[in-house]
C-alpha positions in Angstrom: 2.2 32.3 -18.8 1.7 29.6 -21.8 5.0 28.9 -22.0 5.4 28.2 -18.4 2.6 25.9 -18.3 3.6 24.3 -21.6 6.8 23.3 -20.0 5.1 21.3 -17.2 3.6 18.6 -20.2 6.5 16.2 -20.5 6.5 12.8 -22.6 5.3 11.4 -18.9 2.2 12.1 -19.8 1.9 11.4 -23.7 4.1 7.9 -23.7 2.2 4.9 -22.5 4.4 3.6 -19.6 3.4 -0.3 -20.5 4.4 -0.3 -24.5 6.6 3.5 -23.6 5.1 3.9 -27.3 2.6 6.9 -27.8 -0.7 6.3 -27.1 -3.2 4.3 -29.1 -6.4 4.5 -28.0 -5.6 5.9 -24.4 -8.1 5.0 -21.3 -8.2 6.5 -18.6 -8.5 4.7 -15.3 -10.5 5.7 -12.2 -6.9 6.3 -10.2 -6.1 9.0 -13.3 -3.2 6.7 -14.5 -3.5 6.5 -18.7 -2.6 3.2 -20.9 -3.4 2.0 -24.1 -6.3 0.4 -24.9 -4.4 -2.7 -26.6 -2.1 -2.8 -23.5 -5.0 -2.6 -21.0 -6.6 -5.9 -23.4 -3.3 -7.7 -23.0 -2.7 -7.4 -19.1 -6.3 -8.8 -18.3 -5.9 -11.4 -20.7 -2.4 -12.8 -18.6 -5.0 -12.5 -15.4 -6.3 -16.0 -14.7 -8.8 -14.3 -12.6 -10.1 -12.3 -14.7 -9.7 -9.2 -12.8 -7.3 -5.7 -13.8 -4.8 -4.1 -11.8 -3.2 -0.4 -12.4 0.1 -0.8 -13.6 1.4 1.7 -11.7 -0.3 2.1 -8.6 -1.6 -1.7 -8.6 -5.0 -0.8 -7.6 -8.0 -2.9 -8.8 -9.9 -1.3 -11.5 -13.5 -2.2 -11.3 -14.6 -2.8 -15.3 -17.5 -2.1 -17.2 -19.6 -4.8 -18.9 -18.2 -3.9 -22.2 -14.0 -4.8 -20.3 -11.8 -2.2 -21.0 -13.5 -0.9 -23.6 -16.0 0.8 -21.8 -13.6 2.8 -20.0 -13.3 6.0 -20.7 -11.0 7.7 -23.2 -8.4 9.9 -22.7 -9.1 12.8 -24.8 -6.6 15.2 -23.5 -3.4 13.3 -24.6 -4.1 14.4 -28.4 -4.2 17.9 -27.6 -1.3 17.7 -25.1 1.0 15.9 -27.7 -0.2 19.2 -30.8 0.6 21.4 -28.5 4.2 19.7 -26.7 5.0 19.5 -30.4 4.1 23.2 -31.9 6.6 25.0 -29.1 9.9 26.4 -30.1 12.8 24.0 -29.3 15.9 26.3 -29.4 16.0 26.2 -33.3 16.1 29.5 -35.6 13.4 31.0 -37.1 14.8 30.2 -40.5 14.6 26.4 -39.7 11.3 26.7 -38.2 9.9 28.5 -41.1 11.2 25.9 -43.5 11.0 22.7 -41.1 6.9 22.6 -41.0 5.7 21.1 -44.2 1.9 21.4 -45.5 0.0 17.8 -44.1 -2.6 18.5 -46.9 -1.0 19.0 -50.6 1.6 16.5 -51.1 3.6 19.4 -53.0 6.3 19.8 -50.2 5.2 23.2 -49.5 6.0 25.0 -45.9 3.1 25.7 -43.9 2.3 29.1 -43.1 -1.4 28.7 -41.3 -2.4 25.6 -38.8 -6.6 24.8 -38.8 -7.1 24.5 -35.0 -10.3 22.5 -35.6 -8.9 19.4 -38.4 -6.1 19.7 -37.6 -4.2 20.0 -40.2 -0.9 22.5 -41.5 -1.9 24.2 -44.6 0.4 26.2 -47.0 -0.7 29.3 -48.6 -2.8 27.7 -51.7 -4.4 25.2 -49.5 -5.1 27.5 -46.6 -6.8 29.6 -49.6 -8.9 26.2 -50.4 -9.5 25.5 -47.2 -11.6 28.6 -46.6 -13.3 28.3 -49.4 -15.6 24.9 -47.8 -18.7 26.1 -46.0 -17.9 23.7 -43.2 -14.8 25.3 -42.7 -15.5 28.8 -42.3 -16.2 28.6 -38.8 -12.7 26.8 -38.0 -10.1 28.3 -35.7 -7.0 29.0 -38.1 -3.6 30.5 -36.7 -0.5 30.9 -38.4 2.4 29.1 -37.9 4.7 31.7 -36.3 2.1 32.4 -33.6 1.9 28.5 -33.3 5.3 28.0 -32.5 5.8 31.4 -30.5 3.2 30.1 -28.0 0.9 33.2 -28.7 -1.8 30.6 -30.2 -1.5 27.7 -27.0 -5.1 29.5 -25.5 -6.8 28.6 -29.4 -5.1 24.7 -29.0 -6.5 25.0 -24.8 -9.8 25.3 -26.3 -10.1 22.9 -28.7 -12.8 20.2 -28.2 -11.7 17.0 -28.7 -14.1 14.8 -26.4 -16.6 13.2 -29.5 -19.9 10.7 -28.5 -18.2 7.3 -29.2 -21.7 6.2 -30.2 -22.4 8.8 -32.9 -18.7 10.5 -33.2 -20.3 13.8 -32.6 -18.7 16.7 -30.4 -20.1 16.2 -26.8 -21.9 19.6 -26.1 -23.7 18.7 -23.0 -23.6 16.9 -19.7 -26.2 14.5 -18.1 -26.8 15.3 -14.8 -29.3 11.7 -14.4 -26.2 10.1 -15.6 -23.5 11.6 -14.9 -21.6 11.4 -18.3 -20.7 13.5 -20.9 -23.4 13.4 -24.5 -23.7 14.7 -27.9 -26.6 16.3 -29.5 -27.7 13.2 -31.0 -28.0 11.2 -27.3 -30.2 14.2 -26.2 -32.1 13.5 -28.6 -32.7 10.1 -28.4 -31.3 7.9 -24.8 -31.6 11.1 -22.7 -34.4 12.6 -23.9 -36.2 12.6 -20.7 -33.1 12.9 -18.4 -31.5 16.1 -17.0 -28.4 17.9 -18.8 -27.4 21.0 -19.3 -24.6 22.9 -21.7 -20.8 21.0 -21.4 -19.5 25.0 -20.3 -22.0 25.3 -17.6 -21.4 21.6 -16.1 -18.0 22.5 -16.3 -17.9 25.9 -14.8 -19.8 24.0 -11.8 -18.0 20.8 -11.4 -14.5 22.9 -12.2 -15.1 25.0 -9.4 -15.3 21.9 -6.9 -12.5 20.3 -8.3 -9.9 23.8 -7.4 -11.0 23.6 -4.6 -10.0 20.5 -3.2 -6.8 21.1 -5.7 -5.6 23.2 -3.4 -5.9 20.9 -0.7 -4.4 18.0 -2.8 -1.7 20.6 -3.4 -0.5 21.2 0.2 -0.7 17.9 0.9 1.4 16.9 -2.3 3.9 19.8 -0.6 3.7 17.5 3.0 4.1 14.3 1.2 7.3 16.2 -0.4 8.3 17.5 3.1 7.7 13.6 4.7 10.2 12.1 2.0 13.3 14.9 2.6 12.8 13.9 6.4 12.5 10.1 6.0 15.3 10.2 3.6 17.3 12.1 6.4 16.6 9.5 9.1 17.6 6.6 6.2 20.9 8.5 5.5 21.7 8.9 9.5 20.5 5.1 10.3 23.2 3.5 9.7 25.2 5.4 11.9 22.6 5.2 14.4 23.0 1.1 14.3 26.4 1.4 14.3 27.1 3.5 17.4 24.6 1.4 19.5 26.4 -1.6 18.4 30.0 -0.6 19.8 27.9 0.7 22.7 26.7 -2.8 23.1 30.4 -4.5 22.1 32.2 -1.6 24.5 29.6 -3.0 27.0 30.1 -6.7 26.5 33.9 -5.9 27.1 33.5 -4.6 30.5 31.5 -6.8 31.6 33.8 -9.5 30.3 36.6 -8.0 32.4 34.7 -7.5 35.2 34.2 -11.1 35.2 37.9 -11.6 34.4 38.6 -9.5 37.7 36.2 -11.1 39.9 37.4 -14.6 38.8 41.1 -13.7 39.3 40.0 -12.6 42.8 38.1 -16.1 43.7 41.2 -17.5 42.5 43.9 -15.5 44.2 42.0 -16.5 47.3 41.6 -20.1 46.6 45.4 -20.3 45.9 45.7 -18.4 49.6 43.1 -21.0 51.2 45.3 -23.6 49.7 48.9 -22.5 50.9 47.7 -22.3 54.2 46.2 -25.9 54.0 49.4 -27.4 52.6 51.0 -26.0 55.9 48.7 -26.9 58.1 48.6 -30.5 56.7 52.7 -30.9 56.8 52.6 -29.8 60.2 50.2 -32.0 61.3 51.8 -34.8 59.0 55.1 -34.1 60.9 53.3 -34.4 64.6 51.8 -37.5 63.7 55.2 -39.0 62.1 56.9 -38.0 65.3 53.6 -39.7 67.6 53.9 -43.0 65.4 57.5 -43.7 65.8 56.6 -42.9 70.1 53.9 -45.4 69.8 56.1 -48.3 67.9 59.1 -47.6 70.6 56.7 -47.9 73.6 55.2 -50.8 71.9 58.5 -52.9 70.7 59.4 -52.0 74.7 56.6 -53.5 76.5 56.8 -56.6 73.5 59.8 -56.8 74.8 59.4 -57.0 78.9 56.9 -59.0 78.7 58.7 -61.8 76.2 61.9 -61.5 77.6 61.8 -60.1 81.4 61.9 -61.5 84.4 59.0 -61.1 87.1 61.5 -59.1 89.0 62.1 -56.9 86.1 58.4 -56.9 84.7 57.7 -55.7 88.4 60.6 -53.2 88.5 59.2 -51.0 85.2 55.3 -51.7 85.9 54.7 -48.7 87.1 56.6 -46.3 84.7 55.1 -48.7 82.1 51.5 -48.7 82.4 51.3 -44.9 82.7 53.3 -44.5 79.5 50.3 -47.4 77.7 47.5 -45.1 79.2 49.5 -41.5 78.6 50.3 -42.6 74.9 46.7 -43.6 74.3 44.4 -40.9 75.3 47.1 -38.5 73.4 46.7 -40.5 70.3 43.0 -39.9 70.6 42.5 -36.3 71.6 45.2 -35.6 68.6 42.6 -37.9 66.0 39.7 -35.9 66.8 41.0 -32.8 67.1 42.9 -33.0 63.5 39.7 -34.2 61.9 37.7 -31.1 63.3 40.4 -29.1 60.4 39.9 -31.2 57.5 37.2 -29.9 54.7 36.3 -30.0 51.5 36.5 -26.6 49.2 33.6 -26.3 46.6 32.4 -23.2 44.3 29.1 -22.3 45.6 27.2 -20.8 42.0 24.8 -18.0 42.0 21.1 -18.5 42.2 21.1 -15.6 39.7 19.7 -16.1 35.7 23.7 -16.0 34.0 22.3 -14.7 31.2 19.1 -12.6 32.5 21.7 -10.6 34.8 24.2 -10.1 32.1 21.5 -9.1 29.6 20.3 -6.4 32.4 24.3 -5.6 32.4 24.4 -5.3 28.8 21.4 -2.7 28.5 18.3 -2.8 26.1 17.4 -1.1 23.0 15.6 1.5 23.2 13.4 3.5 20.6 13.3 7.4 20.7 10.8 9.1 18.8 12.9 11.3 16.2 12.2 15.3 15.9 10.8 15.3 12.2 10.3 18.4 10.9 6.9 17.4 9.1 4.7 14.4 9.9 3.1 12.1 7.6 0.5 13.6 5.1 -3.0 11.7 6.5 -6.2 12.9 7.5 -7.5 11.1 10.4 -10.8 9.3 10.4 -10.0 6.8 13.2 -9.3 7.1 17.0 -5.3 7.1 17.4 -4.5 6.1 21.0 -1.2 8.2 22.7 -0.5 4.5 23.9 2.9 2.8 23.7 2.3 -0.3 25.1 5.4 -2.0 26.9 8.2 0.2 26.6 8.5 1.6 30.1 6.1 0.1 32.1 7.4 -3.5 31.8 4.2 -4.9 33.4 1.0 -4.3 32.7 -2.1 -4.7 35.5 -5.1 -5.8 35.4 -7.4 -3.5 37.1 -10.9 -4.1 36.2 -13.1 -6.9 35.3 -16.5 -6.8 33.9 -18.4 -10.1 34.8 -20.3 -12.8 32.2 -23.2 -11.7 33.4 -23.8 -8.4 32.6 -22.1 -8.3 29.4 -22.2 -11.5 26.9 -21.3 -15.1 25.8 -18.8 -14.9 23.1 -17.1 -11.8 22.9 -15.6 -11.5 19.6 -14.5 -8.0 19.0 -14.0 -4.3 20.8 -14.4 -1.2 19.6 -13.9 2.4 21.4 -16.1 5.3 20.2 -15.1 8.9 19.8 -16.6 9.5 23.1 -14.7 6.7 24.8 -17.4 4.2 25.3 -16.7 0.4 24.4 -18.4 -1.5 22.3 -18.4 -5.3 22.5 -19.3 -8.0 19.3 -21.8 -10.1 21.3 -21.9 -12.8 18.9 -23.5 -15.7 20.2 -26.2 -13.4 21.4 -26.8 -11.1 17.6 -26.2 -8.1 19.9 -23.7 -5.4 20.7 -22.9 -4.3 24.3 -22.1 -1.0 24.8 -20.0 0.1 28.4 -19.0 3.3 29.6 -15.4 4.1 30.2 -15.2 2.6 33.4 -16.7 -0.7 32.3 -20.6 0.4 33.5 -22.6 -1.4 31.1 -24.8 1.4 29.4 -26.7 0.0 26.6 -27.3 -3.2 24.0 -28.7 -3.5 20.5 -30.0 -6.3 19.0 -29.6 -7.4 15.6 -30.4 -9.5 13.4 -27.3 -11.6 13.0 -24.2 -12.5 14.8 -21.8 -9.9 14.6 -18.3 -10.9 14.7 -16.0 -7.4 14.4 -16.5 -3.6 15.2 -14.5 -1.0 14.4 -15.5 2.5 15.4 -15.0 5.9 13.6 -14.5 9.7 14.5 -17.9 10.9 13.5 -19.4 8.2 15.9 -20.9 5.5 13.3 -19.8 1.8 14.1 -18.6 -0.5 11.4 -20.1 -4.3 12.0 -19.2 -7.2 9.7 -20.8 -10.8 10.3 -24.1 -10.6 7.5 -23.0 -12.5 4.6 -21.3 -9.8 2.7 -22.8 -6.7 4.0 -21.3 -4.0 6.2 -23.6 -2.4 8.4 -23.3 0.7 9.3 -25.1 1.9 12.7 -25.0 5.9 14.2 -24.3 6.7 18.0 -27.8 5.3 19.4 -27.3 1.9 17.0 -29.7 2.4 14.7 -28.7 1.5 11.7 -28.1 4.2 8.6 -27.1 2.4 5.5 -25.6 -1.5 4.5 -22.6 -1.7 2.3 -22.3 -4.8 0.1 -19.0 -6.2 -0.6 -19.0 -7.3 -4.3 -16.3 -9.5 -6.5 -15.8 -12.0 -3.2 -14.6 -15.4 -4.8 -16.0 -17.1 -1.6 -20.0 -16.8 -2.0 -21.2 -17.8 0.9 -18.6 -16.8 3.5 -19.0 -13.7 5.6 -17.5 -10.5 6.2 -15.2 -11.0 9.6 -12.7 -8.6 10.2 -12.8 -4.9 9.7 -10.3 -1.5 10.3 -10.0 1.9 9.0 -7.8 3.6 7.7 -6.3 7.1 8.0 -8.3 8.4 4.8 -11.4 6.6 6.2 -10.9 3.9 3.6 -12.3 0.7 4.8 -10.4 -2.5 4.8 -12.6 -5.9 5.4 -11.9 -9.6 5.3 -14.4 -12.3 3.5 -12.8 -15.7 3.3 -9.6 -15.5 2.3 -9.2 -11.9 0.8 -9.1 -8.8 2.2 -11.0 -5.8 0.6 -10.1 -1.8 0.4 -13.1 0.0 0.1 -13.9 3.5 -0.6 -15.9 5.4 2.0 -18.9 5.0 -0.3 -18.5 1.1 -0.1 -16.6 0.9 -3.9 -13.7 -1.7 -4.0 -10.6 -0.3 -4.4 -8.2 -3.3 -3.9 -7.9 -6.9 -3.2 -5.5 -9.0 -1.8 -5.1 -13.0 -1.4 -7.3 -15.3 -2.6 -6.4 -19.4 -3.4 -3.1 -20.1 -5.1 -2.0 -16.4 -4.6 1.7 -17.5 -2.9 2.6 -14.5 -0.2 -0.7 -13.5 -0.2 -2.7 -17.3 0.6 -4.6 -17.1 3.6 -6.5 -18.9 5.3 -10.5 -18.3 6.2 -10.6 -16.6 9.6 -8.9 -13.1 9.0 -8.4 -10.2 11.2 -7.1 -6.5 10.2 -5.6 -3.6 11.5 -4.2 -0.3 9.7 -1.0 1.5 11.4 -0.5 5.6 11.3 0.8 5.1 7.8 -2.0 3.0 6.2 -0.2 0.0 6.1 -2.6 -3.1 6.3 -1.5 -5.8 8.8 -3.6 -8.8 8.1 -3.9 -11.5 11.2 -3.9 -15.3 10.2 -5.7 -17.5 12.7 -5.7 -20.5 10.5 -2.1 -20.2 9.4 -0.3 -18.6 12.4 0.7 -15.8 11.2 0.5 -12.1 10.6 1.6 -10.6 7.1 2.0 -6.6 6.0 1.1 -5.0 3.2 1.7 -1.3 1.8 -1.4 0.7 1.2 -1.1 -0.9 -2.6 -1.1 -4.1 -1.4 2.1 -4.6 -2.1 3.6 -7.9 0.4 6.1 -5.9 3.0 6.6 -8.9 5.2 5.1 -12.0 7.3 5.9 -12.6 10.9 5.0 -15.6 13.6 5.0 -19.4 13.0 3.2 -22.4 14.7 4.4 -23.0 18.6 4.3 -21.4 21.7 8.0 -19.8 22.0 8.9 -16.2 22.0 7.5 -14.7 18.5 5.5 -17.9 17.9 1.8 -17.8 17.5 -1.2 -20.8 18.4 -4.3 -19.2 16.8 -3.6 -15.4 16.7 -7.3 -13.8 16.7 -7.6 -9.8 16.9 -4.6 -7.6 16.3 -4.3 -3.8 16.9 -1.3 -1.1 16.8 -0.4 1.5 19.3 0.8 5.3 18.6 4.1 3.8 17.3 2.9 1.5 15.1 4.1 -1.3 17.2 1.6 -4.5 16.9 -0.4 -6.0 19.4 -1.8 -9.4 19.2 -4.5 -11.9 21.0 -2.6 -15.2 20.7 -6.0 -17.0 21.7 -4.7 -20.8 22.7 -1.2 -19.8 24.1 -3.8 -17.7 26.2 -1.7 -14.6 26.2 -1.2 -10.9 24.4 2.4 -10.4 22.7 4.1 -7.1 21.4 5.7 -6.9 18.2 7.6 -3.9 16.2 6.3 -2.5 13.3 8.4 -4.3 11.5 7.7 -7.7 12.9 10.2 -8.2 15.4 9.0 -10.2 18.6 9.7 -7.5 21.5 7.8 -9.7 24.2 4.6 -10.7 25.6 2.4 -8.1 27.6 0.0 -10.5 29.3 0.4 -14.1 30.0 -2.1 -16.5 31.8 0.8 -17.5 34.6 1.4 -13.4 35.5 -2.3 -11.7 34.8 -4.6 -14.8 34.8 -5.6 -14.6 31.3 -8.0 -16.8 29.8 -8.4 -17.2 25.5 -8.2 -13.2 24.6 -10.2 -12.5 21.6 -10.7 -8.6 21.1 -8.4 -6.0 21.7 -8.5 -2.6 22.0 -6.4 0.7 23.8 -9.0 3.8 25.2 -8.6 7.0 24.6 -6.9 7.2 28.6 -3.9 4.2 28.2 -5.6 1.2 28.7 -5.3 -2.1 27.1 -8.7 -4.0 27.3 -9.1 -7.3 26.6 -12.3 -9.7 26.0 -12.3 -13.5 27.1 -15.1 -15.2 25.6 -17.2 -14.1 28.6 -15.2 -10.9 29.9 -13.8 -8.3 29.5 -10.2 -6.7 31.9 -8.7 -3.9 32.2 -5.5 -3.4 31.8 -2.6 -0.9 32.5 
C-alpha cells in the first residue's frame, strides 16, 4: 500500500512550474496551486496593477497585508521530495547499500540509519553519537534498508514539518477563533484567550469533512474525465460532419443550377418556336402586301393615264369598270392595314415577383443543429434556473401574447428575473422597487427599497440577487426581505455601482462595476477579475451586462461599445461578436443578454428596437423580434420561464412572447 501511493508523487508536485527548479520557499495559494516564493515576488512586481494571478489557473489571488509573504507555506513538498527520493529505483541492493553516504561526518562513510526527525543519514559511529544527545532520544530513527524498501514511508507520513514562522516552533494546536494553525509559544501569548484545541483533534475533525466531499470531488473528477473522451469524440468526427453537409449543400447548388439550366432551355426552345412562326407569318404577309402594292401602282399609272391622255369618249367608255376598281382597291387596302396590325407584338421576359435569392436559399436548405447523444454530460451542479427553451430554431416566429400595462407595473424597467417557482421579478428602477408578477403576468406583490435597483438575477433556493447600491449586493429571500449585503471589494472605479449580475452553474456569482466584471464566491470573496482601463481584449466600457451559459462561460454585454465578448470560466478572452450599425449581427446599444438550453445567445438590441439570436459561438443566426413584425418598443430585460416563453420589458412593459 505505500508503494502504491508513493508512486502517485511525481516531480508535478515538487518542481515549481514558473522557475521548473525545486521549490524555494513554496506558498501555497488559495486554488491549491504551489510556486516559489521568489517567483510569486517577481510576477506581482511585472503587474502594473498591483494585483496577482495563479499561473496556472489565472485566478486572482486575494493577498495579505504582508504580499506574498503572508501566504501560507507549503510544508508538505519537503516531506514529499524525502520520501520520492528514499524509494528503490530499480538499482541492486549492493548499489543502494553503497550509494547513500552519511550527511553528518564528512568521512565518506555509507549510511546505515536515517533520523526521521533532523533529518539527517547517519553512519554507524555517528548514529552511535547521535543517540547519545538528550534531545535526540525521542527522534524517530529507521534504518536505511527499511527506508528504501518502503517499510519506513508511514514514520516519513508522520513527520511534522509545519513550524510557527513567528517563533519556529512545531505547530501543536489549532485556533478555532482564528482559524489557523499555532505553536506552544502563540498559546501562550496572542491566543491566550482564544479557542484551540490539540493539531490531532482539529485534524481528525476537519479531515473527516474534507473525505467527504473528496469523494464527491472524486466522481466529479471521473465526469469531467468522461466529458473530455466524449467532447474529444465529437472534435475527432466534426470535421467529417462539416464536410458531408458541405457537398450536401454543393450537390444541392448543382441541381438547382440545372434545374435552372432546364427551365431556361425550355423558355428558350419556346421563344425560338414563337419566333419561326413569326418570320412566317411576317413573309407571308410581306408577300400579300408586295403583290397589293404593285395592283395599286397598275390601277394608278392606268387611270394617270385616261385621264391625261383619253378622250371623253374613252374616259366615258371605262368609267364605270374604273371607279369600282378606285373604291374596290381602297377599302381592300384598308381592311388588309388593320387587320395585319391586330398580329404584330412585342415579346418581353416577364421576371418573377419572387426574392432570387430568398427562394434559392429556401431551395438550398438551412443548417441545422442536432443535439448529439453524449454518453456523459458536463460535470456542474446547478444553482440557477435552466430553461428547456431553444429559441428560434423551429418556430421561425415568435408571438407576442400578453402585455402587462405601465400602470400596474413600473417606469423604467431595467431587468427580469424568474424565480424557482416561476414568478417574475422586474428591476423597477426609477421607482427603488421591485415588482413581482405571477406567471401569467398578475401582478402579485412590490418591495421597496432603498435605492434604484438596476439588475436581478434569481437563484434555486429562492433568494434574489440585486445590484444598483454602490458596491453592494443585496441579497433578499422569497417574501423580499432582505438577509445579508455582499460588498464587492478591489473595484478600480470607487464611485460607480454594481449593474449587471448572473450565476453560474456552481452558484459562483459574476457582477459588473464600471468597467470590470467580478467572479465571486458564494460567500461574496473575489475570485477573478476581468477588464479594467488599458486592458486591450478585455476594455470595456461602463454600462455592462452578464450572462453565464451551461458551461460557465461568462458572456459579457457592451452597451457603450456595441459589443458582446466571451470569456472561459478563467477569464480567459474566447471571442468578441457585433459592431456599431443596424445590419444583420450588428448591435446600437445592446442592454440585457441571456442564453437558452443550447447556449445560443439572446440579446436586447435597445435602439435598433429589436431582440436578435446568436450561436454560442457568436455567429448572427437572426433577429427574433423586430419593431416592424411584433411592435417592439426599446427592450431592456430579458428573460425565458420555466414554460417557453420569451419576456421582454420596454421601459414601461413588459410582453409575452412565444
Amino acid at each position: 500500500m505505500a508503494s502504491n501511493a508513493i508512486s502517485d508523487i511525481t516531480d508535478e508536485f515538487l518542481v515549481c512550474q514558473v522557475c521548473l527548479e525545486d521549490f524555494r520557499q513554496p506558498k501555497v495559494l488559495p486554488c491549491l496551486h504551489t510556486f516559489c516564493q521568489p517567483c510569486l515576488e517577481r510576477l506581482l512586481a511585472t503587474e502594473p496593477a498591483g494585483k496577482l494571478d495563479c499561473p496556472t489557473c489565472r485566478q486572482d489571488v486575494p493577498l495579505p497585508e504582508n504580499g506574498v509573504q503572508g501566504l501560507k507555506s507549503n510544508f508538505l513538498v519537503g516531506k514529499l521530495r524525502d520520501i520520492l527520493q528514499q524509494q528503490p529505483k530499480g538499482e541492486t541492493s549492493e548499489a543502494r547499500e553503497d550509494g547513500v553516504p552519511c550527511t553528518v561526518c564528512e568521512a565518506g562513510n555509507s549510511a546505515q540509519f536515517y533520523c526521521v526527525e533532523c533529518p539527517d543519514y547517519l553512519c554507524q559511529t555517528c548514529n552511535d553519537m547521535h543517540g547519545r544527545f538528550k534531545a535526540n532520544r525521542s527522534h524517530k530513527v529507521v534504518t536505511v534498508q527499511d527506508l528504501q524498501s518502503g517499510k519506513a514511508a508511514a514514520e516519513l507520513r508522520s513527520r511534522e514539518t509545519s513550524k510557527c514562522e513567528d517563533h519556529q516552533e512545531l505547530n501543536k494546536f489549532y485556533c478555532d477563533t482564528c482559524h489557523r494553525v499555532i505553536c506552544l509559544h502563540c498559546v501562550v501569548t496572542a491566543h491566550k484567550d482564544h479557542q484551540y484545541v490539540e493539531i490531532e483533534k482539529a485534524a481528525e475533525r476537519e479531515g473527516a469533512k474534507i473525505k467527504a466531499k473528496l469523494t464527491a470531488v472524486k466522481n466529479t473528477a471521473d465526469l469531467h474525465q468522461n466529458w473530455i473522451r466524449d467532447l474529444q469524440s465529437v472534435k475527432d468526427e466534426w470535421s467529417s460532419h462539416v464536410q458531408r453537409a458541405e457537398e450536401q449543400i454543393k450537390k444541392q447548388v448543382n441541381s438547382i443550377i440545372e434545374a435552372a439550366k432546364k427551365v431556361g432551355n425550355d423558355r428558350i426552345a419556346q421563344l425560338r418556336a414563337m419566333n419561326a412562326a413569326r418570320v412566317k407569318q411576317m413573309e407571308a404577309a410581306m408577300g400579300a402586301a408586295e403583290m397589293d402594292l404593285a395592283s395599286a401602282k397598275s390601277c394608278v399609272q392606268f387611270t394617270d393615264n385616261v385621264l391625261e391622255y383619253g378622250s371623253p369618249a374613252e374616259l366615258m367608255s371605262v368609267a364605270g369598270e374604273l371607279t369600282g376598281r378606285l373604291d374596290q382597291t381602297a377599302d381592300e387596302k384598308k381592311a388588309d392595314k388593320t387587320e395585319m396590325t391586330k398580329d404584330l407584338v412585342n415579346l418581353t421576359v416577364k421576371p418573377s415577383t419572387y426574392n432570387v435569392e430568398q427562394e434559392v436559399s429556401k431551395l438550398v436548405g438551412e443548417i441545422t443543429k442536432t443535439l448529439i447523444p453524449m454518453l456523459s454530460s458536463p460535470p456542474t451542479l446547478t444553482t440557477q434556473v435552466r430553461p428547456n427553451m431553444v429559441i428560434g430554431k423551429d418556430d421561425r416566429g415568435l408571438k407576442r401574447i400578453k402585455v402587462v400595462g405601465k400602470d400596474r407595473v413600473g417606469q423604467f424597467l431595467t431587468s427580469l428575473a424568474v424565480t424557482a417557482e416561476g414568478d417574475i421579478v422586474a428591476t423597477d428602477n426609477r421607482n427603488s422597487r421591485l415588482q413581482f408578477l405571477g406567471k401569467d403576468g398578475s401582478f402579485k406583490q412590490r418591495v421597496d427599497l432603498t435605492f434604484q435597483p438596476w439588475s436581478v438575477a434569481a437563484l434555486t433556493n429562492g433568494d434574489l440577487l440585486v445590484t444598483g447600491d454602490g458596491h453592494r449586493i443585496h441579497v433578499l429571500d422569497k417574501q423580499g426581505r432582505e438577509s445579508r449585503v455582499i460588498q464587492v471589494t478591489g473595484a478600480a472605479n470607487k464611485g460607480g455601482t454594481t449593474f449587471g449580475i448572473a450565476v453560474d452553474g456552481l452558484g459562483r456569482i459574476i457582477v459588473t462595476i464600471g468597467r470590470q466584471v467580478f467572479k465571486l464566491s458564494p460567500s461574496g470573496d473575489v475570485m477573478m477579475r476581468i477588464g479594467g482601463e488599458d486592458q486591450g481584449q478585455q476594455d470595456f466600457g461602463s454600462s455592462l451586462r452578464v450572462a453565464v451559459n451551461s458551461r460557465n462561460q461568462i458572456i459579457v454585454s457592451d452597451w457603450q461599445n456595441n459589443k458582446m465578448m466571451m470569456f472561459d470560466p478563467s477569464g480567459r478572452h474566447l471571442f468578441t461578436c457585433g459592431s456599431y450599425g443596424s445590419g444583420p449581427g450588428q448591435l446600437n446599444y445592446p442592454h440585457c443578454v441571456i442564453t437558452d438550453s443550447e447556449d445560443d445567445i439572446i440579446v436586447s438590441d435597445c435602439n435598433n428596437r429589436r431582440v436578435s439570436l446568436f450561436s454560442r459561438d457568436g455567429t448572427f443566426i437572426r433577429h427574433l423580434l423586430t419593431q416592424t413584425e411584433h411592435s417592439l418598443g426599446n427592450p431592456r430585460g430579458l428573460a425565458l420561464t420555466h414554460d417557453g416563453h420569451l419576456i421582454v420589458s420596454e421601459f414601461t412593459t413588459i410582453a409575452f412572447f412565444m
